[in-house]
SEFIZA-3560 file (N, C-alpha, C; in Angstrom, 3 decimals):
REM SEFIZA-3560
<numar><xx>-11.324</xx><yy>3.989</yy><zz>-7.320</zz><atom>N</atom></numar>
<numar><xx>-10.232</xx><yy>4.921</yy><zz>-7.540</zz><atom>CA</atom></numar>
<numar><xx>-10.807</xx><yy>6.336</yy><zz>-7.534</zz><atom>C</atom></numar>
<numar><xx>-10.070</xx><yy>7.247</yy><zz>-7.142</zz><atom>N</atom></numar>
<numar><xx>-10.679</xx><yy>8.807</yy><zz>-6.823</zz><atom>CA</atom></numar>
<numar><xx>-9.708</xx><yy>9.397</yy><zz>-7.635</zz><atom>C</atom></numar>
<numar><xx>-9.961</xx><yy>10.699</yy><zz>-7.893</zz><atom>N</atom></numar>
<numar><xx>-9.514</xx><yy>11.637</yy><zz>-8.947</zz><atom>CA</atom></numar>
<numar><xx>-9.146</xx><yy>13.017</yy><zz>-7.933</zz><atom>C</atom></numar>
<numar><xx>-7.811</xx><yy>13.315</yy><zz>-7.945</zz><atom>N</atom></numar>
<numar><xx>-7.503</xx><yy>14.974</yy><zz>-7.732</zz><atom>CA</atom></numar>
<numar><xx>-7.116</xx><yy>15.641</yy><zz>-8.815</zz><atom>C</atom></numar>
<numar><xx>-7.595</xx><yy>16.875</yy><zz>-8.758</zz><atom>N</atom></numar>
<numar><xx>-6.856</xx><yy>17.452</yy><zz>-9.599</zz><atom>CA</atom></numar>
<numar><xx>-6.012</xx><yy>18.549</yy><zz>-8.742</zz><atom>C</atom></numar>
<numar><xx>-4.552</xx><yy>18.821</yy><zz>-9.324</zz><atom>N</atom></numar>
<numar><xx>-3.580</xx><yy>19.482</yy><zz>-8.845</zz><atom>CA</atom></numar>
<numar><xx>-4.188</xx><yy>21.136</yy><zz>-9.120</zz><atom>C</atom></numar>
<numar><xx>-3.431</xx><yy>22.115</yy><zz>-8.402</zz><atom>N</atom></numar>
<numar><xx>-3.512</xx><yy>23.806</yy><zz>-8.790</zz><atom>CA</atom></numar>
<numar><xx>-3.208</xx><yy>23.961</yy><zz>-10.148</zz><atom>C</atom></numar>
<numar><xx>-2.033</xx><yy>23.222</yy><zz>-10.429</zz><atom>N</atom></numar>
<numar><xx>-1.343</xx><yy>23.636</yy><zz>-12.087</zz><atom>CA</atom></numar>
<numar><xx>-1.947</xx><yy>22.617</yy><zz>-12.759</zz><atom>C</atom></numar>
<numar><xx>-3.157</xx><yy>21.604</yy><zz>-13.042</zz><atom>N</atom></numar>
<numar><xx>-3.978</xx><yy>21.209</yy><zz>-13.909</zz><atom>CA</atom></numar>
<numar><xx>-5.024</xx><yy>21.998</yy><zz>-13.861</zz><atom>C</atom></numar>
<numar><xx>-5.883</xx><yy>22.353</yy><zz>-12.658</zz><atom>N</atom></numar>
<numar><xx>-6.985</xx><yy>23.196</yy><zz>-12.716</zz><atom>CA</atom></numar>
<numar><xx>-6.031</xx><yy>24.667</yy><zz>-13.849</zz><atom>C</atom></numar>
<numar><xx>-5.270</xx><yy>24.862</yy><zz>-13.673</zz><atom>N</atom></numar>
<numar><xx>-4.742</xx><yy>26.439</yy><zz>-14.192</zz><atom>CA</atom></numar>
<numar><xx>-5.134</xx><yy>25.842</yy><zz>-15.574</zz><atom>C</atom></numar>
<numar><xx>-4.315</xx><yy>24.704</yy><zz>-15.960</zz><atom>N</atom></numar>
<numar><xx>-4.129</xx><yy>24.421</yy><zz>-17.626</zz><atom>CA</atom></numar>
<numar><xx>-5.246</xx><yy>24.020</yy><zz>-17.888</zz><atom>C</atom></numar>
<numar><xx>-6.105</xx><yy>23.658</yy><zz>-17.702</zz><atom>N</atom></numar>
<numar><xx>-7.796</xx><yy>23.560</yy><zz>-17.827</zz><atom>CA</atom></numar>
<numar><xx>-8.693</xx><yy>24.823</yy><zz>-18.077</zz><atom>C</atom></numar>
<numar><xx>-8.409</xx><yy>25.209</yy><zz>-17.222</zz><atom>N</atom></numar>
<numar><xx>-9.011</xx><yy>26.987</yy><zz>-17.751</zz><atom>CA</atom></numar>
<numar><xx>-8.895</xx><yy>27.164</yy><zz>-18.627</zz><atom>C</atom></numar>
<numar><xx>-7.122</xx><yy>27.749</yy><zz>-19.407</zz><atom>N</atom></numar>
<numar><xx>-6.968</xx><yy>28.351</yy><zz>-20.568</zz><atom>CA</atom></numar>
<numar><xx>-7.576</xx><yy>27.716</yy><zz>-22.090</zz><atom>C</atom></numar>
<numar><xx>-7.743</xx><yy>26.365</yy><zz>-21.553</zz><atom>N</atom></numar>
<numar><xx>-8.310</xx><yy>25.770</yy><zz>-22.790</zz><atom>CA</atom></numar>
<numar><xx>-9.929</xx><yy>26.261</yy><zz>-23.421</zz><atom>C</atom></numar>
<numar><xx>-9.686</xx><yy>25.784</yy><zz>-24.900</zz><atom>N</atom></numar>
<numar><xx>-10.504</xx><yy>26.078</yy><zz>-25.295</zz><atom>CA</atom></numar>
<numar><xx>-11.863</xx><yy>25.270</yy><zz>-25.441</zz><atom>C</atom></numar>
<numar><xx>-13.175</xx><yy>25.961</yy><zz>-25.218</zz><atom>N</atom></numar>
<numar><xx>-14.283</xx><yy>25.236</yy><zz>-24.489</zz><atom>CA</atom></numar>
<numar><xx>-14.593</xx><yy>23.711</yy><zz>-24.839</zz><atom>C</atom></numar>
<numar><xx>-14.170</xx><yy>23.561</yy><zz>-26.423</zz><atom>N</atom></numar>
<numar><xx>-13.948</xx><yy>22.465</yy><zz>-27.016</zz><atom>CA</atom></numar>
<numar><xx>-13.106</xx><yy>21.092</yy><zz>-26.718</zz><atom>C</atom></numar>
<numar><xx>-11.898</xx><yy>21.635</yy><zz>-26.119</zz><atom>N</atom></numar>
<numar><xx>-10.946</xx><yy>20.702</yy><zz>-25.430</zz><atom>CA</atom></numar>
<numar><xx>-10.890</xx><yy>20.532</yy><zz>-24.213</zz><atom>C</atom></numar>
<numar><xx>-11.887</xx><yy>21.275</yy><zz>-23.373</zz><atom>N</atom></numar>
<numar><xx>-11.736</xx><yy>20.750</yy><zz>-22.346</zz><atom>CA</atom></numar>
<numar><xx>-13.253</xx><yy>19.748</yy><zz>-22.438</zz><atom>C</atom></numar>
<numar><xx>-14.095</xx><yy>20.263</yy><zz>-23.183</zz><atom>N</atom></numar>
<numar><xx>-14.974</xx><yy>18.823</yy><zz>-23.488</zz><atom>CA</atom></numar>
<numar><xx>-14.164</xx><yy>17.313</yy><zz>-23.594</zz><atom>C</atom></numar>
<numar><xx>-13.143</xx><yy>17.373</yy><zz>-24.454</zz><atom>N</atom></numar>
<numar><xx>-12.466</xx><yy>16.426</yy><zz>-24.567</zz><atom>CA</atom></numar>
<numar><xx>-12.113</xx><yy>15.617</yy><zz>-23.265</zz><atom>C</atom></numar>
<numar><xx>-11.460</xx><yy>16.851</yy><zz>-22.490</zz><atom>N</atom></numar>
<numar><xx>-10.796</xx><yy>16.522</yy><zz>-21.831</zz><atom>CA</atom></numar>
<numar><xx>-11.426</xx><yy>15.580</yy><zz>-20.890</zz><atom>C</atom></numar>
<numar><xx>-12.644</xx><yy>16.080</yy><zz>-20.107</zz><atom>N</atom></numar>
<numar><xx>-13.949</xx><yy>15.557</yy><zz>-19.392</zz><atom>CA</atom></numar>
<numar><xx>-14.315</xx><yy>13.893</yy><zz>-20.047</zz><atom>C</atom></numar>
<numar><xx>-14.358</xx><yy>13.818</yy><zz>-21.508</zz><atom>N</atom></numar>
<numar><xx>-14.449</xx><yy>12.693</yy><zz>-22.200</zz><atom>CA</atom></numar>
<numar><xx>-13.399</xx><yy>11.756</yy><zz>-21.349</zz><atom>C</atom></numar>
<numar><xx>-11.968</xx><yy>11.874</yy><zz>-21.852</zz><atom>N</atom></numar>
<numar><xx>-11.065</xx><yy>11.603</yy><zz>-21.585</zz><atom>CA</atom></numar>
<numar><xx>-10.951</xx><yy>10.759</yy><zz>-20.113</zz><atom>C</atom></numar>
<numar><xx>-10.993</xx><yy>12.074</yy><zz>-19.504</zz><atom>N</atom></numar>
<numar><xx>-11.042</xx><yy>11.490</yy><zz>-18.083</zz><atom>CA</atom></numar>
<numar><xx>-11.836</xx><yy>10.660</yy><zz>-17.214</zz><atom>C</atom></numar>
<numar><xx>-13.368</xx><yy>10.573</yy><zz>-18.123</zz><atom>N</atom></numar>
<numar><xx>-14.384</xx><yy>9.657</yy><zz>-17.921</zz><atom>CA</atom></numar>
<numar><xx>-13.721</xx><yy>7.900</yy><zz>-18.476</zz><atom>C</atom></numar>
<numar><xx>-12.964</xx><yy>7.901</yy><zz>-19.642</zz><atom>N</atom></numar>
<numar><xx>-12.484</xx><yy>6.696</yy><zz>-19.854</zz><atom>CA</atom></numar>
<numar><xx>-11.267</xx><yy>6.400</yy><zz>-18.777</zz><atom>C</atom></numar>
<numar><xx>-10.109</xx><yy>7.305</yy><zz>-17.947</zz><atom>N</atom></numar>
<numar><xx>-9.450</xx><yy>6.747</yy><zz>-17.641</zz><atom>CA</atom></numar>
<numar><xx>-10.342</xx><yy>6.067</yy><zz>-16.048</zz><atom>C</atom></numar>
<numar><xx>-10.847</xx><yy>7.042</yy><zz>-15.434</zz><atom>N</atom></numar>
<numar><xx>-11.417</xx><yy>6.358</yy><zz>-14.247</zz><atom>CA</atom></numar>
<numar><xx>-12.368</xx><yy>5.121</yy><zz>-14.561</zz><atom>C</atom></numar>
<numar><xx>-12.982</xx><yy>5.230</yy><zz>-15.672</zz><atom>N</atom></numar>
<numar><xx>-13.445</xx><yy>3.378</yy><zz>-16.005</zz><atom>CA</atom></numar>
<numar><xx>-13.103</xx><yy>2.317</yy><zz>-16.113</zz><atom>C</atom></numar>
<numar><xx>-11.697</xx><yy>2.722</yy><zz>-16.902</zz><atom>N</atom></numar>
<numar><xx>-10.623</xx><yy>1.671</yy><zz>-17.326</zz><atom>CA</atom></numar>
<numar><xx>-9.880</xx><yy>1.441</yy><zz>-15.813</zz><atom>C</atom></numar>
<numar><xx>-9.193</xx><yy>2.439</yy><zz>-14.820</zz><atom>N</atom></numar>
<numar><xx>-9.021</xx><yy>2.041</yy><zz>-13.743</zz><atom>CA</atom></numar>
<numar><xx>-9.729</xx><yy>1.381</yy><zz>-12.988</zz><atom>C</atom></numar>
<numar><xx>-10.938</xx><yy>1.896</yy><zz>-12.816</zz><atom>N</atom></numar>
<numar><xx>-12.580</xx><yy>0.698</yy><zz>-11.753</zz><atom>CA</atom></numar>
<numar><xx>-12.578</xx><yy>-0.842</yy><zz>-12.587</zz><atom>C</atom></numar>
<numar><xx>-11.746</xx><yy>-0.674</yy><zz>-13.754</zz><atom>N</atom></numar>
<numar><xx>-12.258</xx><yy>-2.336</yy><zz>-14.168</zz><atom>CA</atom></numar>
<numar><xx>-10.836</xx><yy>-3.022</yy><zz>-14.560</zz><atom>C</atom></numar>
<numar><xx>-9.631</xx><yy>-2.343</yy><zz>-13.762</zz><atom>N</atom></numar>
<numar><xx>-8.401</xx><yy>-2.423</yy><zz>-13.895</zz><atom>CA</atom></numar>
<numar><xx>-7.725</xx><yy>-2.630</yy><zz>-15.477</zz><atom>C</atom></numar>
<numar><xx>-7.850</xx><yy>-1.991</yy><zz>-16.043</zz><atom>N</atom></numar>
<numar><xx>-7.404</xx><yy>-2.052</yy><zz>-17.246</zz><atom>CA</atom></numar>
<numar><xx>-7.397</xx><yy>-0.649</yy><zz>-18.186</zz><atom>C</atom></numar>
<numar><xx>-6.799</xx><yy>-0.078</yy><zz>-19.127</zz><atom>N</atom></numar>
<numar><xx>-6.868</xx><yy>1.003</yy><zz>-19.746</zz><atom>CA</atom></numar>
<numar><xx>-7.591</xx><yy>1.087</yy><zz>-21.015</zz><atom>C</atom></numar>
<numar><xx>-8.102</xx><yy>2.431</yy><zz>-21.467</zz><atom>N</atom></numar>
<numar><xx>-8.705</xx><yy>2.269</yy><zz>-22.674</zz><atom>CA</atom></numar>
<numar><xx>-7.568</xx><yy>2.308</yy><zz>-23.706</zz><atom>C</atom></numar>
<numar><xx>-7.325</xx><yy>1.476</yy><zz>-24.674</zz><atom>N</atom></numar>
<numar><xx>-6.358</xx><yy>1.498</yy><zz>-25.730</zz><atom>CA</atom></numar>
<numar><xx>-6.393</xx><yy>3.195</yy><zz>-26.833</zz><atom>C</atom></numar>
<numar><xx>-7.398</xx><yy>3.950</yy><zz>-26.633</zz><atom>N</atom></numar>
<numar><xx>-7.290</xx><yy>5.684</yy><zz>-27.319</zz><atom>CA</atom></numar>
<numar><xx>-6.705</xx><yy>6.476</yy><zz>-26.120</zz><atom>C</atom></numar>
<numar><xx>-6.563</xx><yy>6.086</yy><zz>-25.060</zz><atom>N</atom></numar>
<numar><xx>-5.767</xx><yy>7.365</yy><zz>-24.399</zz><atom>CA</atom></numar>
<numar><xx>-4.556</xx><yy>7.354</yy><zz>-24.016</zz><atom>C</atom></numar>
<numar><xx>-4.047</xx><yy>6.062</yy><zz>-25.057</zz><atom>N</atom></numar>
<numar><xx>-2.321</xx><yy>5.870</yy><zz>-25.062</zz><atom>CA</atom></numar>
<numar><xx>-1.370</xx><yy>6.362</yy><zz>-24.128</zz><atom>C</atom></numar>
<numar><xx>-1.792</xx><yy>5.505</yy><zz>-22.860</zz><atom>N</atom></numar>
<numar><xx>-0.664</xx><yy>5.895</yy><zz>-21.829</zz><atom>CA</atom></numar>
<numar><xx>0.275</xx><yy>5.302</yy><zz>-21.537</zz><atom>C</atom></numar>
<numar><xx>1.055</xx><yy>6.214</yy><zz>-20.979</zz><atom>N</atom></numar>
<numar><xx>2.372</xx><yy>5.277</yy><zz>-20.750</zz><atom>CA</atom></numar>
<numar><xx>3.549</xx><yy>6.208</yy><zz>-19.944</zz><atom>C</atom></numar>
<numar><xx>4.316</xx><yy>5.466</yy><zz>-19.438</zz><atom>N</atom></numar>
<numar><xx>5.464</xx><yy>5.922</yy><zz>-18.667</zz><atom>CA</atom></numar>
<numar><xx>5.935</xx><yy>7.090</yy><zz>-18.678</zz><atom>C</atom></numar>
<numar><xx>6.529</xx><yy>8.363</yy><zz>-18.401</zz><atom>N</atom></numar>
<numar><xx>6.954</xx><yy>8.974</yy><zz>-18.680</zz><atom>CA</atom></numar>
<numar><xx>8.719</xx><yy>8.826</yy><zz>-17.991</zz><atom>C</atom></numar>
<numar><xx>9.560</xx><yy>8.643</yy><zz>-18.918</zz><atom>N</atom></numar>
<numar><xx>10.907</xx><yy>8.421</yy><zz>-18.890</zz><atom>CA</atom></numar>
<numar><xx>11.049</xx><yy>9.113</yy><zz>-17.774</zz><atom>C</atom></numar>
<numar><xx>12.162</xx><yy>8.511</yy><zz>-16.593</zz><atom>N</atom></numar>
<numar><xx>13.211</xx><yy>9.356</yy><zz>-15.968</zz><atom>CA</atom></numar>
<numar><xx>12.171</xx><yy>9.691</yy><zz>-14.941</zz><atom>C</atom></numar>
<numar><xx>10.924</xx><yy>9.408</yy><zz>-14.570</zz><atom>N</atom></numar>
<numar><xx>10.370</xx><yy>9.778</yy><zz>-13.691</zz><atom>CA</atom></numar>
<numar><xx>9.936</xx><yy>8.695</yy><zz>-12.673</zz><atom>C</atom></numar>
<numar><xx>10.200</xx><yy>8.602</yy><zz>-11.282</zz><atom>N</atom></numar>
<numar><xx>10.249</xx><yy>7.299</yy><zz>-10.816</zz><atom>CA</atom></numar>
<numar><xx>9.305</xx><yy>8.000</yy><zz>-9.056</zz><atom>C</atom></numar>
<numar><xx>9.919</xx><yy>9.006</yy><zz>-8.472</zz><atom>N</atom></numar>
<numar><xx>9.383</xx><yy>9.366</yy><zz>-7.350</zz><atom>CA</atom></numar>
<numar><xx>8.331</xx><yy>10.945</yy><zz>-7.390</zz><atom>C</atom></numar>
<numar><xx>7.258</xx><yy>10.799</yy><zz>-7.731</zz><atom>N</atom></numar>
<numar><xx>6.123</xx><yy>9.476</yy><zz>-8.372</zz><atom>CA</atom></numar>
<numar><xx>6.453</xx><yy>8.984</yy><zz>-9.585</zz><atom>C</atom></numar>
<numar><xx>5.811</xx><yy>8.164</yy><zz>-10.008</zz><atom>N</atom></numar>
<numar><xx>6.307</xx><yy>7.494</yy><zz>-11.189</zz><atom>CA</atom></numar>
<numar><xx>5.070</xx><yy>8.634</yy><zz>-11.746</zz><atom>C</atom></numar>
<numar><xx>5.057</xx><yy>9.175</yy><zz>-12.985</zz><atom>N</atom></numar>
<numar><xx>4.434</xx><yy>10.232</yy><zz>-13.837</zz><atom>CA</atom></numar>
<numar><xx>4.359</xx><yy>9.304</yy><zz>-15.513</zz><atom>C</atom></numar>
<numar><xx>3.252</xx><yy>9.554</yy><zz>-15.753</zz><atom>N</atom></numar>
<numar><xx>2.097</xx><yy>9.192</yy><zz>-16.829</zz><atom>CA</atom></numar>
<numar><xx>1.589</xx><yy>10.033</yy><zz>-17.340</zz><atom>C</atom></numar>
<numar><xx>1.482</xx><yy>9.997</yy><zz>-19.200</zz><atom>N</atom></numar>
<numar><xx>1.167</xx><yy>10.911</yy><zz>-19.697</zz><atom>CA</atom></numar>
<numar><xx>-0.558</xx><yy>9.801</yy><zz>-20.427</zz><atom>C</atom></numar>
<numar><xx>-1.319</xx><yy>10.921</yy><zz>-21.010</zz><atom>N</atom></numar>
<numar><xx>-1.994</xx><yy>10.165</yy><zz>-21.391</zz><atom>CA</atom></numar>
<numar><xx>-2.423</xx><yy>11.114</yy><zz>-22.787</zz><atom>C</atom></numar>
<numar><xx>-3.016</xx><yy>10.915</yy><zz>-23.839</zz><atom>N</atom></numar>
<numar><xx>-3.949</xx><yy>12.127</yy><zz>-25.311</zz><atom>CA</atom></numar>
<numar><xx>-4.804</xx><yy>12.035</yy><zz>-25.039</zz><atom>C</atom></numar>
<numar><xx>-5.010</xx><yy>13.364</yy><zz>-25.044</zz><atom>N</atom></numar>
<numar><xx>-6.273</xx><yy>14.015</yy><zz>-25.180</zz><atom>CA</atom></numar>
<numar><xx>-6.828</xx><yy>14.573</yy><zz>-26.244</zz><atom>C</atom></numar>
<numar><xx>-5.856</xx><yy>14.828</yy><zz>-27.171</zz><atom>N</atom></numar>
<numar><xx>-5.903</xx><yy>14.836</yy><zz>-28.974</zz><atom>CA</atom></numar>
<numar><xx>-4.413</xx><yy>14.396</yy><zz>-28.987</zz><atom>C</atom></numar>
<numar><xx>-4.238</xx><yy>14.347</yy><zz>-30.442</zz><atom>N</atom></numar>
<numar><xx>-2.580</xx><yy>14.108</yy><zz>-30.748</zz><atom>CA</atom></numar>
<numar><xx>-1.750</xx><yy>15.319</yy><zz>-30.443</zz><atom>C</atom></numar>
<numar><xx>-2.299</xx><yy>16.635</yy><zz>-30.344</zz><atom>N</atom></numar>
<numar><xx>-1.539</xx><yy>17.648</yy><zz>-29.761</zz><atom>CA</atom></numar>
<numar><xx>-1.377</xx><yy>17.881</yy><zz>-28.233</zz><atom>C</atom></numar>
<numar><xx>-2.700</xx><yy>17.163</yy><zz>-27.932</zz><atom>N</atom></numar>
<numar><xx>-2.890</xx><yy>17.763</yy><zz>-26.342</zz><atom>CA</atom></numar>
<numar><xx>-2.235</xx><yy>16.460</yy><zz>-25.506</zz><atom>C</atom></numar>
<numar><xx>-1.958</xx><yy>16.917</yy><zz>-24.373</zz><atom>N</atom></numar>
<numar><xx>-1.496</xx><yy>15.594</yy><zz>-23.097</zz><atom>CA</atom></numar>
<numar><xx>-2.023</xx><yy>16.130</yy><zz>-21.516</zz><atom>C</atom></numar>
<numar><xx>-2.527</xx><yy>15.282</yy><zz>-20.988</zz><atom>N</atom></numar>
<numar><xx>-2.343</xx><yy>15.286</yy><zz>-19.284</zz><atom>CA</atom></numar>
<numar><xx>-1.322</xx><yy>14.159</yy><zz>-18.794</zz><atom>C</atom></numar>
<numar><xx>-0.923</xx><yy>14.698</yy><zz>-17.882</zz><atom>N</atom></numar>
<numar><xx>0.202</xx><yy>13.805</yy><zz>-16.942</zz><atom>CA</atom></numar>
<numar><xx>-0.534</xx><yy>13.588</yy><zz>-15.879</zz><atom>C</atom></numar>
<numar><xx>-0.188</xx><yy>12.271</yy><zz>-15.069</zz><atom>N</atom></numar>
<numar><xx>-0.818</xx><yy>11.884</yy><zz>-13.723</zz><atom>CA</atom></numar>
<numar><xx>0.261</xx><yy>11.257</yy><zz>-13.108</zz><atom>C</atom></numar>
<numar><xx>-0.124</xx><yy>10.979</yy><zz>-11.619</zz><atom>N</atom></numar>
<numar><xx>0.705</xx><yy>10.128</yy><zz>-10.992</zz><atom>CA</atom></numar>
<numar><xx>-0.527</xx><yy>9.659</yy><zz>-10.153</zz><atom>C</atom></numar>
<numar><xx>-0.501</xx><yy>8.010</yy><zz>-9.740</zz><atom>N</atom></numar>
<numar><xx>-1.092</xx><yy>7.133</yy><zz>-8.690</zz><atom>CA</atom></numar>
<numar><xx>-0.520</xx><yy>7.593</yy><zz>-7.616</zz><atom>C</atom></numar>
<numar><xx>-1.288</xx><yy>8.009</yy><zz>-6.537</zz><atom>N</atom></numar>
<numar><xx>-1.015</xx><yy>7.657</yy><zz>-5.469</zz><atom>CA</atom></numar>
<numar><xx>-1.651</xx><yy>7.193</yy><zz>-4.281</zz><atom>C</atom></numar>
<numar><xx>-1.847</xx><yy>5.944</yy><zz>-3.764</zz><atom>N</atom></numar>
<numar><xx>-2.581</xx><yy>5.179</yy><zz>-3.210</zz><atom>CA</atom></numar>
<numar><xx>-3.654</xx><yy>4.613</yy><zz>-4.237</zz><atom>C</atom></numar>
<numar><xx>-5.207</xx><yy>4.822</yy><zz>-3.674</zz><atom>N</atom></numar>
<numar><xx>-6.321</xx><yy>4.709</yy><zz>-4.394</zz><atom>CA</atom></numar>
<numar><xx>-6.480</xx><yy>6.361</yy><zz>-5.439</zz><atom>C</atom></numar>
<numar><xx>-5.542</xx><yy>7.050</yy><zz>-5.217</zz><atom>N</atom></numar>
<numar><xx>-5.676</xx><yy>8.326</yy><zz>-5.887</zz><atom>CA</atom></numar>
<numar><xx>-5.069</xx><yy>8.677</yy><zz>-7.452</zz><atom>C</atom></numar>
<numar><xx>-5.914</xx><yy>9.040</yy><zz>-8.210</zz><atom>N</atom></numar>
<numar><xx>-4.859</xx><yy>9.606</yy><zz>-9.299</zz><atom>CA</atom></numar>
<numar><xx>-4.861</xx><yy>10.633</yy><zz>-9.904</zz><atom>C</atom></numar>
<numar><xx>-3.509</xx><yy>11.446</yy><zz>-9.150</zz><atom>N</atom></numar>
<numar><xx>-3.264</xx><yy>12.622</yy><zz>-9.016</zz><atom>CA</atom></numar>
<numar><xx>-3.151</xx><yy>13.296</yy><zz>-10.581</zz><atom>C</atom></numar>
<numar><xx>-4.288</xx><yy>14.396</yy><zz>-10.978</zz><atom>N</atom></numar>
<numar><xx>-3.993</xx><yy>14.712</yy><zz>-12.325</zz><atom>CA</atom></numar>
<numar><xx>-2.888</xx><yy>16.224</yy><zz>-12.077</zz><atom>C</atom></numar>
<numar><xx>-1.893</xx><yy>16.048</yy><zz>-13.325</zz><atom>N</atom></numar>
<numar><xx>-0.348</xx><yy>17.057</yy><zz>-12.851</zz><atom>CA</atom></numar>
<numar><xx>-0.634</xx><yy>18.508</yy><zz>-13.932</zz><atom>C</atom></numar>
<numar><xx>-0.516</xx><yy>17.980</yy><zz>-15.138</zz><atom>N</atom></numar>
<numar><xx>-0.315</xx><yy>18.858</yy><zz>-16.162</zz><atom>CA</atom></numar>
<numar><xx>-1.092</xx><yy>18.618</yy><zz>-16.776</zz><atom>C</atom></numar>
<numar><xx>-1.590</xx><yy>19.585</yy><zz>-17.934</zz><atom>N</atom></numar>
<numar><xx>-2.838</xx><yy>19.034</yy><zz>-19.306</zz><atom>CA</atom></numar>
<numar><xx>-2.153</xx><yy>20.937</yy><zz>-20.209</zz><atom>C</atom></numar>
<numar><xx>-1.833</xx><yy>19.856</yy><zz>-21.340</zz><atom>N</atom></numar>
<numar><xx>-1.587</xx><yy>21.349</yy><zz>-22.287</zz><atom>CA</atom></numar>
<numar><xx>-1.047</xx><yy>20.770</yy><zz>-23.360</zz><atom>C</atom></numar>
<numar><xx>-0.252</xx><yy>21.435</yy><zz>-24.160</zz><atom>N</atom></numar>
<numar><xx>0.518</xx><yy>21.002</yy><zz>-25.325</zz><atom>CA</atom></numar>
<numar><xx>1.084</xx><yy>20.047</yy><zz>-25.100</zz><atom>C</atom></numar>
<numar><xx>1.578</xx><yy>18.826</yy><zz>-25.682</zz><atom>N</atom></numar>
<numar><xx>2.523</xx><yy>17.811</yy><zz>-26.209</zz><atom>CA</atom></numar>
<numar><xx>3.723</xx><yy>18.414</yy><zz>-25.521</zz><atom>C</atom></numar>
<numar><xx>4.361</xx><yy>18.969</yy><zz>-26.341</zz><atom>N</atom></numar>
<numar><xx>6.058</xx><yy>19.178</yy><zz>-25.707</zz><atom>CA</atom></numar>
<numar><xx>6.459</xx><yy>20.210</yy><zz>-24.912</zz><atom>C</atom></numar>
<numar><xx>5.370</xx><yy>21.085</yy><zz>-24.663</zz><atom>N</atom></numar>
<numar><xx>5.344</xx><yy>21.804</yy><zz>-22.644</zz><atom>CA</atom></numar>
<numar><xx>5.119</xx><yy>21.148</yy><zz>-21.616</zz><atom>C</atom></numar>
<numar><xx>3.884</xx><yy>20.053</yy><zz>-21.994</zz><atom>N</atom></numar>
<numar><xx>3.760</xx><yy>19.410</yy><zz>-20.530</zz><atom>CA</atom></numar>
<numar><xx>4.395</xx><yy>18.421</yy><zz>-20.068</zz><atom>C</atom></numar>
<numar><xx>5.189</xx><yy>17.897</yy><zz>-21.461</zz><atom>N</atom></numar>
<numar><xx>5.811</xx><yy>16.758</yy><zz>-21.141</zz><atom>CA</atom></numar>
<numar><xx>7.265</xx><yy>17.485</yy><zz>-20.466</zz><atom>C</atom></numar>
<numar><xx>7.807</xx><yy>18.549</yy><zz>-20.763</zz><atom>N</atom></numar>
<numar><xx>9.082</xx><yy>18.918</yy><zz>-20.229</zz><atom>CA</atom></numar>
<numar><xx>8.494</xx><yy>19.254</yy><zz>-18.612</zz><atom>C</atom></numar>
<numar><xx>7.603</xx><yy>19.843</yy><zz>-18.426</zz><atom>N</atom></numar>
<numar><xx>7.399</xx><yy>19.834</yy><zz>-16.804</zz><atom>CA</atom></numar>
<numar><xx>6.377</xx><yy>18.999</yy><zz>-16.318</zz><atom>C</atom></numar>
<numar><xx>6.315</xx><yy>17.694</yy><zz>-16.230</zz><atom>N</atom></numar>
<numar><xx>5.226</xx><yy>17.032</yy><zz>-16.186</zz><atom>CA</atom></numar>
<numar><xx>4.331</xx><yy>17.323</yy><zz>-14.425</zz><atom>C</atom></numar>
//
């Protein structure tokens, strides 16, 4: 599985602070593992994001405040948003 990241994740990556985007790097090291061995890590609590179907959009924690959104597409998984809880989830 391969990893993009979108213009408006690279943006929301920047502003963070040097600390959370450590996280974030953490983070994203468990989801591409858990994908290579088809299965998810049970701490980065992902799941569906309602009402979203074309792509289907996935949020995942990055702390309990923070979220990235993704969407699969093909062997790809497209990273969307990474920021606050209830900004990124309204524009995922």
């Amino acid at each position: 599985m391969n990893i993009r990241r979108s213009d408006k994740f690279r943006g929301d990556y920047k502003v963070l602070p040097a600390d959370t985007q450590l996280l974030v790097d953490k983070k994203l090291k468990l989801l591409m593992e858990g994908f290579g061995k088809g299965k998810s890590q049970p701490s980065l609590r992902i799941k569906k994001i309602q009402g979203t179907n074309n792509p289907v959009i996935w949020e995942m924690s990055i702390t309990m405040g923070v979220r990235a959104t993704f969407s699969i597409e093909g062997n790809m998984i497209v990273l969307r948003r990474l920021g606050e809880h209830d900004k990124t989830l309204k524009k995922p």
